[in-house]
C-alpha positions as CSV (number, residue, x, y, z in Angstrom):
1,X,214.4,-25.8,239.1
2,X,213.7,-28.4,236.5
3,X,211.1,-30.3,238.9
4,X,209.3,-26.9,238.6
5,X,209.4,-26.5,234.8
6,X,207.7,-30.1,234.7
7,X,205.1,-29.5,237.2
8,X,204.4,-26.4,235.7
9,X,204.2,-28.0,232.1
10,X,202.1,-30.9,233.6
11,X,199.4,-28.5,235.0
12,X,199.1,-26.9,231.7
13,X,197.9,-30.3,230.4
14,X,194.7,-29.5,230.2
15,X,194.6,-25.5,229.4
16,X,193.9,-24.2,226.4
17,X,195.5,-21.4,224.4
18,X,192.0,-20.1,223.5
19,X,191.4,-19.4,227.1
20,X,194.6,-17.8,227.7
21,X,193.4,-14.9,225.2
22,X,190.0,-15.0,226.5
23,X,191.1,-14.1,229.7
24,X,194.1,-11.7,228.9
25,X,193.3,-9.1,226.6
26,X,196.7,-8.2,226.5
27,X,198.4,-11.6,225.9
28,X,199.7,-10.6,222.1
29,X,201.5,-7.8,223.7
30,X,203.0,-10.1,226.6
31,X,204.1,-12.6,225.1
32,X,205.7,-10.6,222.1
33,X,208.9,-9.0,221.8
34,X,210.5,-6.3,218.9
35,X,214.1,-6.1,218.3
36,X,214.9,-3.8,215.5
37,X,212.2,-4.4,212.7
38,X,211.3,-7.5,213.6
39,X,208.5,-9.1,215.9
40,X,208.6,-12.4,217.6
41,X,204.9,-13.6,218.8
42,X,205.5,-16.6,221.6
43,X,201.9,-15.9,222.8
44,X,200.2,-19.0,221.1
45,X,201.4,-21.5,223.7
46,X,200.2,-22.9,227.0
47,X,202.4,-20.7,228.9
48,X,201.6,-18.2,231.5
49,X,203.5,-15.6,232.7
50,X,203.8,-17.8,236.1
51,X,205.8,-20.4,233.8
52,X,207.6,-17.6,231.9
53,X,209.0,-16.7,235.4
54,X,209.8,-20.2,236.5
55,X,212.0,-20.7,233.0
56,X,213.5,-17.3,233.4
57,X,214.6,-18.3,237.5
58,X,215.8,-21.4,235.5
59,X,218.3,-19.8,233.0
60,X,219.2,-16.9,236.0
61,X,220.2,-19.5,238.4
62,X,222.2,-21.5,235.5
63,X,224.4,-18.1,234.7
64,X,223.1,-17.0,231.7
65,X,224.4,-13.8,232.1
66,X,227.6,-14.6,233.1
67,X,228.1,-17.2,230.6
68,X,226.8,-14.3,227.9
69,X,229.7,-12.3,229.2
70,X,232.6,-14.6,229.3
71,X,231.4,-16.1,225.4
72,X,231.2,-12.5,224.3
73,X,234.5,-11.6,226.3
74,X,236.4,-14.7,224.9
75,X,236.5,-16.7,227.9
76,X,237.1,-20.2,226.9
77,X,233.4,-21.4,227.2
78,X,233.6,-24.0,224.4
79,X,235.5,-26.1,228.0
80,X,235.9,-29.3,225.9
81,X,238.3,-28.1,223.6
82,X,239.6,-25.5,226.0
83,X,238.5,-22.5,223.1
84,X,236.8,-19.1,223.0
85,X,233.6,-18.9,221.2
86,X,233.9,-15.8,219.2
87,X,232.0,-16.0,216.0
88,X,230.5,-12.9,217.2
89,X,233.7,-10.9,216.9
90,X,233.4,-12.0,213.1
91,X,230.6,-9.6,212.5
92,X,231.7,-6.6,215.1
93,X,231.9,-3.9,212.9
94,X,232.2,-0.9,216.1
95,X,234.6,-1.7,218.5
96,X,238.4,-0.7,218.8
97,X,239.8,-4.0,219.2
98,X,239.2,-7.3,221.3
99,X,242.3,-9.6,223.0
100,X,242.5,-12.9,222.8
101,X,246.4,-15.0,223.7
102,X,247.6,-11.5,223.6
103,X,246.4,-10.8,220.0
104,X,243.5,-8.1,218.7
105,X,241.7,-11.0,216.8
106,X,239.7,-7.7,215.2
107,X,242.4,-6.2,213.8
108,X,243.5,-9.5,212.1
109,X,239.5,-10.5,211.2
110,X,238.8,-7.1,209.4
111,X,242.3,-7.6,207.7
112,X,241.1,-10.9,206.3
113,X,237.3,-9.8,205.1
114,X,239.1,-6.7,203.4
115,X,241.2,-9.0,201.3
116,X,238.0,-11.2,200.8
117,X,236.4,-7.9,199.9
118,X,239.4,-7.0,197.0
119,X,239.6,-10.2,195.8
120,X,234.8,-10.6,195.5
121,X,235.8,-7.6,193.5
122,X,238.3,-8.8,191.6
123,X,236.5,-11.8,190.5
124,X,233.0,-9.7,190.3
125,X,234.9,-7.7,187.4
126,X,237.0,-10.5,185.8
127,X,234.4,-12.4,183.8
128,X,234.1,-15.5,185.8
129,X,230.6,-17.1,185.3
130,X,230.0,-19.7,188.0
131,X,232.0,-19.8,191.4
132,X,231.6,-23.6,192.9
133,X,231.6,-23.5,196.7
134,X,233.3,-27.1,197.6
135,X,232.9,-28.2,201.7
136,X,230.4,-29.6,204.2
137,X,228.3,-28.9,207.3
138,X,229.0,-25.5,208.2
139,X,231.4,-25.0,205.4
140,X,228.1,-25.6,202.8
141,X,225.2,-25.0,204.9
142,X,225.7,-21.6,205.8
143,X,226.8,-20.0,202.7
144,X,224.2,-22.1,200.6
145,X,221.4,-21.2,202.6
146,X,222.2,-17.4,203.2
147,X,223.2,-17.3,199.0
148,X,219.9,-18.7,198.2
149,X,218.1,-16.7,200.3
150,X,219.5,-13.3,199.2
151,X,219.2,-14.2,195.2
152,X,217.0,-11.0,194.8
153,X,220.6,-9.3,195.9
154,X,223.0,-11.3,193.1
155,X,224.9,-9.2,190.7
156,X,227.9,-11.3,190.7
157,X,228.8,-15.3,189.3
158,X,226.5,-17.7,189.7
159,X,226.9,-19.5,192.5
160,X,227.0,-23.2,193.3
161,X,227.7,-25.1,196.2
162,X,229.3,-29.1,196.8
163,X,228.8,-31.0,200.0
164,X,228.2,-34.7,199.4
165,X,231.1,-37.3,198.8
166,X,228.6,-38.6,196.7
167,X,229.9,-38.2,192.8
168,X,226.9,-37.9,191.8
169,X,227.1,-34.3,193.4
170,X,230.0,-32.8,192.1
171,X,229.2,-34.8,188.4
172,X,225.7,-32.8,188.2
173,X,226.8,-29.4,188.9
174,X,230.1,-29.5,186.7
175,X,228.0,-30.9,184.0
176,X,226.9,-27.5,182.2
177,X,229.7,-25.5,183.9
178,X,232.6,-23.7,181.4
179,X,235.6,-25.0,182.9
180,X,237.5,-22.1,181.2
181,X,235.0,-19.5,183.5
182,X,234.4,-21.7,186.7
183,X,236.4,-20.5,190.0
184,X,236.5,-23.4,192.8
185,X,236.4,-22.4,196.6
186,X,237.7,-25.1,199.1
187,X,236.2,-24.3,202.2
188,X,238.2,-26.5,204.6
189,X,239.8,-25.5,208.0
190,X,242.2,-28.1,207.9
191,X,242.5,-29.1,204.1
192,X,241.9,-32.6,204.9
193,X,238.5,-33.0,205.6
194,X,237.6,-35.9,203.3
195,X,234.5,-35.5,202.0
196,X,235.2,-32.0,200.8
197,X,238.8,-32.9,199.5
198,X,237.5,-35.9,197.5
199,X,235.2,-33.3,195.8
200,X,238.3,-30.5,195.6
201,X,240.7,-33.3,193.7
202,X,237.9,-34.2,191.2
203,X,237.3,-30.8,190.1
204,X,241.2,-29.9,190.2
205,X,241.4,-33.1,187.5
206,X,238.1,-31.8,185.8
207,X,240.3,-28.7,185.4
208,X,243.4,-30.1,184.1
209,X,241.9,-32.7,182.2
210,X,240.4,-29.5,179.8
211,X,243.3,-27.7,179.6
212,X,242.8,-25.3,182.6
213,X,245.7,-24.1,184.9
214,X,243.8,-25.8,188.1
215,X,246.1,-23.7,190.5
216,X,244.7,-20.0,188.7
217,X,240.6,-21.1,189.2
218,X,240.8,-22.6,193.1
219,X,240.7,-20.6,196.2
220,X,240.7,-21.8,199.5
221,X,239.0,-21.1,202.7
222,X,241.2,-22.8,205.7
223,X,244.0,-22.0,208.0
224,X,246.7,-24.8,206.4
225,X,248.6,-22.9,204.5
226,X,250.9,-25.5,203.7
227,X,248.4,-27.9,202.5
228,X,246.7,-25.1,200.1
229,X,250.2,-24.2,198.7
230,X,250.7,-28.0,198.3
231,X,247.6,-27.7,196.0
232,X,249.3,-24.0,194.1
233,X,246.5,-22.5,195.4
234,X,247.9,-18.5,195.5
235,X,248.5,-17.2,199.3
236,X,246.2,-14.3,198.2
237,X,243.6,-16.2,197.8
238,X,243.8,-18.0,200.8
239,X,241.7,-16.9,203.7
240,X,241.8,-18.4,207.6
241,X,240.0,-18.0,210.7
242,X,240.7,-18.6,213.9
243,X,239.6,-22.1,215.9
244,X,237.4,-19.6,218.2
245,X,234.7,-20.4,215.6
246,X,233.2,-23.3,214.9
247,X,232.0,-24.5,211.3
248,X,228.3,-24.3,212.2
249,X,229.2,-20.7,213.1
250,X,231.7,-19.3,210.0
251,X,229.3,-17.7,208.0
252,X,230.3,-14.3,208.4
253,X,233.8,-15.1,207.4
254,X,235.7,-16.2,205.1
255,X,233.7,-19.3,204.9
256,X,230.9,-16.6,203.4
257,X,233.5,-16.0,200.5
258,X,231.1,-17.3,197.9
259,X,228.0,-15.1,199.4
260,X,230.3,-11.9,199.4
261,X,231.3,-12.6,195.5
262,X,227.3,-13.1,194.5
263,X,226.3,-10.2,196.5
264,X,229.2,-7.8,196.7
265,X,231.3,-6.9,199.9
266,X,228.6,-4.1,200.8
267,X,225.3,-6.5,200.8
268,X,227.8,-8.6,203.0
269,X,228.3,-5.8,205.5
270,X,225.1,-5.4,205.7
271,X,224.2,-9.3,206.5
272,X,227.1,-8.8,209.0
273,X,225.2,-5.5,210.8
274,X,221.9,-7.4,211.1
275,X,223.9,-10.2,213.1
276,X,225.7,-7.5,215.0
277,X,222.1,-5.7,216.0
278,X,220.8,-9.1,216.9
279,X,224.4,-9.5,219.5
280,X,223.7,-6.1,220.7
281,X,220.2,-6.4,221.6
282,X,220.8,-10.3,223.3
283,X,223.4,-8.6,225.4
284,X,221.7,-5.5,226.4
285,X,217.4,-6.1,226.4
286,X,215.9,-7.7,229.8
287,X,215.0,-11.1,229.7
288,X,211.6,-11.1,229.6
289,X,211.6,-8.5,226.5
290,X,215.2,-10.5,224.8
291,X,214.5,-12.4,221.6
292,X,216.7,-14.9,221.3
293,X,216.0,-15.7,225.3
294,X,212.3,-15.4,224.8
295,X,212.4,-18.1,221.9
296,X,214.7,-20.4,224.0
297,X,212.3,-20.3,226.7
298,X,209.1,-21.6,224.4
299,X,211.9,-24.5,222.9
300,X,212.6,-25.3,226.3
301,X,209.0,-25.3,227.5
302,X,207.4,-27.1,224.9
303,X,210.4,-30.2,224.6
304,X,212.0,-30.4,228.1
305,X,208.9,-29.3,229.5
306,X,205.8,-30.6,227.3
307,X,207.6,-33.0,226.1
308,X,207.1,-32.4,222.2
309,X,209.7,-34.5,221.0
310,X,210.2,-32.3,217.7
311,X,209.7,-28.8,216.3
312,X,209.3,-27.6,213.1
313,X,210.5,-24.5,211.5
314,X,208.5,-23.6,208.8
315,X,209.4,-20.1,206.6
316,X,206.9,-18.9,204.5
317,X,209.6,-17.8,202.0
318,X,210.9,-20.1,199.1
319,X,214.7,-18.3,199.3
320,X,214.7,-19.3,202.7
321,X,214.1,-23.0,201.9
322,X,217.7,-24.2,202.8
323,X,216.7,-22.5,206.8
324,X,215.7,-25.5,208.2
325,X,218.5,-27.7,207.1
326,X,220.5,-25.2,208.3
327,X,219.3,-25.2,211.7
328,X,219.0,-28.2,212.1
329,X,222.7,-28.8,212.0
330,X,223.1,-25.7,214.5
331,X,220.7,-27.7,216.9
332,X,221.3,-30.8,216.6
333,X,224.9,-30.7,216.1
334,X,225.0,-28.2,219.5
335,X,222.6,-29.1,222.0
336,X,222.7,-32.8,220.7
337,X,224.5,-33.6,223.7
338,X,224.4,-37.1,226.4
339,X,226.6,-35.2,229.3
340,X,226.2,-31.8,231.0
341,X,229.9,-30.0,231.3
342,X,230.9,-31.7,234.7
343,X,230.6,-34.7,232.7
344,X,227.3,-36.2,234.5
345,X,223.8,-36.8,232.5
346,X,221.8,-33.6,231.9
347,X,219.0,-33.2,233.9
348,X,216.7,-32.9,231.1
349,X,216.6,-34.6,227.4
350,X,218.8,-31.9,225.1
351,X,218.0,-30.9,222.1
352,X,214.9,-31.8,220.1
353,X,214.8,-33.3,216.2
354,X,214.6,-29.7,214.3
355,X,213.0,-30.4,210.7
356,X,210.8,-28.2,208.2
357,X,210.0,-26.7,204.9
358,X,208.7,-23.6,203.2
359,X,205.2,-22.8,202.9
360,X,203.0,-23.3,201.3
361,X,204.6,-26.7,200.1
362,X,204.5,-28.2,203.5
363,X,201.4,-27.5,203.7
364,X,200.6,-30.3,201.1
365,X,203.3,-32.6,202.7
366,X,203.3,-33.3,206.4
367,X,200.6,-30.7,208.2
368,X,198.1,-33.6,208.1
369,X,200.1,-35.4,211.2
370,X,200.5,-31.5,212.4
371,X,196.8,-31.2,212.7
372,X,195.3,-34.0,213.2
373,X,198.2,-36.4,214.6
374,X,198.2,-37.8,217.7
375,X,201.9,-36.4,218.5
376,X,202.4,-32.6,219.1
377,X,205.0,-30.5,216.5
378,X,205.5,-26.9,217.8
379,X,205.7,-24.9,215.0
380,X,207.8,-21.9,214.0
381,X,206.8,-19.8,211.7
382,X,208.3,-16.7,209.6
383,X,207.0,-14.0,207.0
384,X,207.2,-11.4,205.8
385,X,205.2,-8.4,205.5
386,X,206.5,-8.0,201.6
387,X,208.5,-9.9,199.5
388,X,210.5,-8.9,196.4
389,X,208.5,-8.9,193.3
390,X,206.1,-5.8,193.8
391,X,204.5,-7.7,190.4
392,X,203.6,-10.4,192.2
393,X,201.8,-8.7,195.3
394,X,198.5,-11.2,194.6
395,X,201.1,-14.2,195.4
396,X,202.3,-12.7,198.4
397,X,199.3,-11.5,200.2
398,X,198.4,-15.0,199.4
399,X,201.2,-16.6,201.4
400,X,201.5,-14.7,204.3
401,X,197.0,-15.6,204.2
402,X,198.0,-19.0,204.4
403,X,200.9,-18.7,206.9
404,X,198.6,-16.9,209.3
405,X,195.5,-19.0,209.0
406,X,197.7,-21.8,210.0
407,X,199.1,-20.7,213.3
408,X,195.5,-19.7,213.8
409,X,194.3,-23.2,212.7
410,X,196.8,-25.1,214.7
411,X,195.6,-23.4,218.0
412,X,191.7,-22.8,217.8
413,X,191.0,-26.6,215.9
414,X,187.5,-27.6,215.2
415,X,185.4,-29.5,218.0
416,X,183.1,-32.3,216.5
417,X,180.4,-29.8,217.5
418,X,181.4,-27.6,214.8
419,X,182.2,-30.0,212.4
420,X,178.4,-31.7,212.5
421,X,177.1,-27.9,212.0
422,X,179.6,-27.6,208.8
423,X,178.4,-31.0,207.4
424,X,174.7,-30.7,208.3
425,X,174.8,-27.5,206.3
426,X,176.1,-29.2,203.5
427,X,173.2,-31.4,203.5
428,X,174.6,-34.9,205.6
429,X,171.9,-36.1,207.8
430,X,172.1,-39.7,210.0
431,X,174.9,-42.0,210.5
432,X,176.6,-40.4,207.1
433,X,177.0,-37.3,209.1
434,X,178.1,-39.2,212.3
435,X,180.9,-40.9,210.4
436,X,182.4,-37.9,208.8
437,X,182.0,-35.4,211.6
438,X,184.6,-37.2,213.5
439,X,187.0,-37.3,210.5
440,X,186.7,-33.3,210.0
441,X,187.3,-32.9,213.9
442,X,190.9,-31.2,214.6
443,X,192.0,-31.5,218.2
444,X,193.6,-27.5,218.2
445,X,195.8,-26.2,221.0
446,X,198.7,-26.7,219.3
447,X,201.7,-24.3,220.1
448,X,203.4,-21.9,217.5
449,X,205.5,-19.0,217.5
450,X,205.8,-16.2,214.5
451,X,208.6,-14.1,213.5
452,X,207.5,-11.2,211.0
453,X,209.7,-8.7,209.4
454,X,209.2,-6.3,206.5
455,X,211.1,-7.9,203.8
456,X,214.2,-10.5,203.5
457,X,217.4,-8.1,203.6
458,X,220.8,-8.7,204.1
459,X,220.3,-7.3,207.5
460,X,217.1,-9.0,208.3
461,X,218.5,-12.4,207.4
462,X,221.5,-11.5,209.3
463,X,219.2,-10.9,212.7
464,X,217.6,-14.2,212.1
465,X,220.2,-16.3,211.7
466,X,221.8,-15.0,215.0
467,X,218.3,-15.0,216.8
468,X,218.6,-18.5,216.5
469,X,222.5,-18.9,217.4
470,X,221.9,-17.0,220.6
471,X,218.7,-18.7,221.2
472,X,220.5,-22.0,220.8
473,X,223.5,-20.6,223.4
474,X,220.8,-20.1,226.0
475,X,219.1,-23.7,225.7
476,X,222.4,-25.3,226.4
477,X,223.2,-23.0,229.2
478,X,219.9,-23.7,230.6
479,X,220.8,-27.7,230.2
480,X,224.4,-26.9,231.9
481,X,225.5,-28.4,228.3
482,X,228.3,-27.6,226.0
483,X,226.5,-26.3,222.9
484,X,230.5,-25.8,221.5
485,X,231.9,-28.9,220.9
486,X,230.8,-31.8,218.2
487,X,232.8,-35.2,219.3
488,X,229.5,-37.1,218.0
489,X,230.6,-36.7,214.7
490,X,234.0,-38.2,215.3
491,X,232.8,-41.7,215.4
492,X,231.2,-42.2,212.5
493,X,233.9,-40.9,210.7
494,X,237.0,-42.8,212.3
495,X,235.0,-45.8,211.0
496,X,234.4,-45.1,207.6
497,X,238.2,-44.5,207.3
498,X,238.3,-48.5,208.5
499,X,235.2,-48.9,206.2
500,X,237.2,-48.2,202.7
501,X,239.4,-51.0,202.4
502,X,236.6,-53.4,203.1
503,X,235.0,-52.4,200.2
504,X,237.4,-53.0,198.4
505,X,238.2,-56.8,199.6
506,X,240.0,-56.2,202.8
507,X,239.2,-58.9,205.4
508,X,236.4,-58.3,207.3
509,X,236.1,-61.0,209.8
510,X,235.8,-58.3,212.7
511,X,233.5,-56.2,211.9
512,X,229.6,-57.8,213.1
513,X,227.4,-60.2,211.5
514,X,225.1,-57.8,209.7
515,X,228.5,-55.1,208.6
516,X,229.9,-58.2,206.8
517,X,226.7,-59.6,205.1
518,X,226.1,-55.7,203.8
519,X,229.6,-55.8,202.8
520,X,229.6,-59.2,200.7
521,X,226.5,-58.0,199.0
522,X,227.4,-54.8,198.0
523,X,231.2,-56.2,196.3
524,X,229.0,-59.0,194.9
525,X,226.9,-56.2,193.0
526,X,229.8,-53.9,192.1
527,X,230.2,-53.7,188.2
């Protein structure tokens, strides 16, 4: 099936996406599809609905619908680490129970978010000013991004948010915080993830080192209970989840703790019931007229197909400028993968690079080379029909202007033709207008896809991010890949642990040539 997804890809070469409207009427309509408020446009790409057929023969023969099943059914699809996959179940607000070992895992979840719930509250009426989220990949990410992008919706603490091991992190937020009216969440699984507990210990001394009780002011998000009570972190205020979801998956959890205290435990229902519509309609709407398949089939054309090495999301929403990070890690960090699940090399590169930023910024940053570079970026786009300061309509109509023209831009281009006609007009004649026609020349034809809304909810942004988990399940099904596991990371990480006592002066005479000349230098410039 993959030899057909190339030739198809390789005879669209030299077709234009102008032509494809010019000939189909109707294209918009085809190529789009609605899933409770919101609208996902694939049709400005090179694919047909031949090619749409050949990816969705792909995916069928691959099992997508019985691999949908099993993940939602807690089969153990994450086959590495022999685990069920069940973020979903975190944001199942409907059904009676669900059995996993034995054990309704829903019972147990809405046990946990009602405690989250009582103590959001608690600290929502206690005073607190600042809450400080302390943790790292999905343990920062997720609640950062989704905190950020729902600020219109804050009536709680401020919120802040930790990641890097970096002091320089830790040192800038603490600097105007109250330590008297600052509440610390650890968000670790484990309690020993290191970058996140070096952060958790300095705070804990920035506490006790003013007089605070550091114990009263720290909550934790992980399932080591002995470790938090180690720390005199309060059982109450210790919440778990089960290893059925992974970290770039928790943010409808307890690992959301710090969005449910800025926007209260019923804004965080509703972020919940916007992923839970988003489950319901991946599970139940035909292929051709599913979402999240319908966007995995344009990723998969345009980078195992086309080739595009890269794609770019780009929101044309400042609250939604952590988005791309955030994806990026659910990408990367899933489909990033060298071996299918029998162990043998996939039959097609796996994921792509997955970068971006808000418009209109980006558009002063990098949509040069996305215009006029000699590599392709698909682009995906995101507005929304109104944003949330009715006194500043002018700005808005303005942005989604701008996000519009772009897609359009990207696609139709400007032949040298046109651009001599443009310049002639404005009075170039000869070799002047020879020279500049071919600088104001943009090739076009390149691919985007749009996803409008009416306005950045709780529920909205809950449907998008789990358009984009699901979308990101079906790519790796389609690549026979484990989209689950994350043993990439390990690596890296085993070896800084070896790394920290070199630093310090430890012999280094095994590590290579270039590991000991970067070592010598940087003890030789330590202070």
């Amino acid at each position: 099936m993959w030899d057909e997804v190339r030739a198809a890809a390789h005879a669209a070469q030299s077709r234009r996406i102008t032509d494809l409207f010019a000939t189909d009427p109707d294209r918009a309509a085809t190529f789009s599809v609605a899933a409770d408020g919101m609208l996902l446009d694939c049709s400005k790409t090179t694919m047909t609905s031949a090619d749409r057929d050949t990816l969705l023969g792909l995916i069928d023969a691959q099992g997508l619908a019985a691999r949908r099943a099993a993940m939602f059914a807690g089969q153990p699809v994450n086959e590495t680490e022999h685990r069920a996959v069940l973020h979903t179940a975190l944001r199942d607000l409907t059904s009676e129970a669900l059995t996993l070992a034995g054990t309704d895992i829903l019972s147990d979840i809405r046990a946990t978010r009602a405690r989250m719930a009582d103590f959001a509250d608690q600290v929502r009426a206690d005073g607190w000013r600042d809450v400080v989220n302390i943790g790292i990949g999905g343990s920062h990410l997720g609640p950062e991004m989704a905190t950020r992008a729902l600020s219109p919706y804050h009536d709680g603490p401020r919120c802040h948010f930790v990641s890097n091991v970096d002091g320089a992190d830790i040192a800038d937020t603490l600097h105007a915080l109250d330590p008297a009216r600052t509440l610390f969440i650890v968000a670790s699984k484990t309690f020993t993830t290191v970058e996140t507990m070096t952060n958790a210990a300095t705070a804990r001394d920035w506490l006790v080192s003013r007089g605070c009780d550091a114990g009263a002011q720290m909550a934790a998000v992980s399932s080591a209970t002995d470790k938090t009570a180690k720390w005199g972190i309060d059982p109450a205020r210790v919440f778990g989840f089960g290893d059925y979801v992974g970290g770039r998956y928790s943010v409808w959890g307890p690992v959301g703790l710090a969005l449910m205290i800025a926007i209260g435990p019923h804004r965080f229902e509703e972020f919940l019931a916007g992923a839970a519509a988003m489950d319901a309609h991946f599970r139940t709407a035909t292929p051709a007229r599913n979402m999240p398949v319908m966007l995995a089939l344009t990723g998969l054309w345009h980078h195992q197909g086309c080739g595009h090495a890269t794609r770019a999301v780009l929101p044309y929403d400042q609250r939604l400028a952590r988005l791309p990070a955030y994806l990026q890690q659910l990408e990367m960090e899933s489909n990033g993968k060298g071996v299918t699940m029998s162990g043998a090399p996939p039959p097609a590169p796996t994921g792509p690079v997955v970068w971006g930023e808000p418009g209109t910024g980006g558009q002063h940053a990098f949509y040069q080379l996305i215009h006029q570079g000699t590599q392709v970026v698909p682009c995906e786009f995101m507005v929304a029909a109104e944003g949330h300061e009715p006194a500043l309509a002018h700005h808005h109509r303005l942005l989604v202007a701008n996000c519009l023209a772009q897609s359009e831009a990207l696609m139709r281009g400007r032949s040298e033709a046109e651009a001599r006609e443009m310049l002639r007009a404005a009075g170039l004649t000869g070799a002047e207008l020879d020279r500049q026609a071919a600088h104001r020349a943009f090739p076009g034809n390149r691919p985007s896809t749009t996803l409008v809304y009416d306005r950045l909810t709780p529920h909205r942004l809950g449907q998008i991010i789990a358009l984009y988990e699901h979308r990101v399940f079906v790519e790796g099904v389609a690549l026979g890949i484990n989209s689950f596991d994350q043993w990439g990371v390990e690596l890296g990480k085993a070896l800084a642990t070896e790394m920290a006592p070199l630093i310090d002066g430890a012999d280094a005479s095994a590590k290579d040539g270039s590991t000991r000349a970067l070592l010598a230098f940087l003890r030789a410039n330590r202070r």
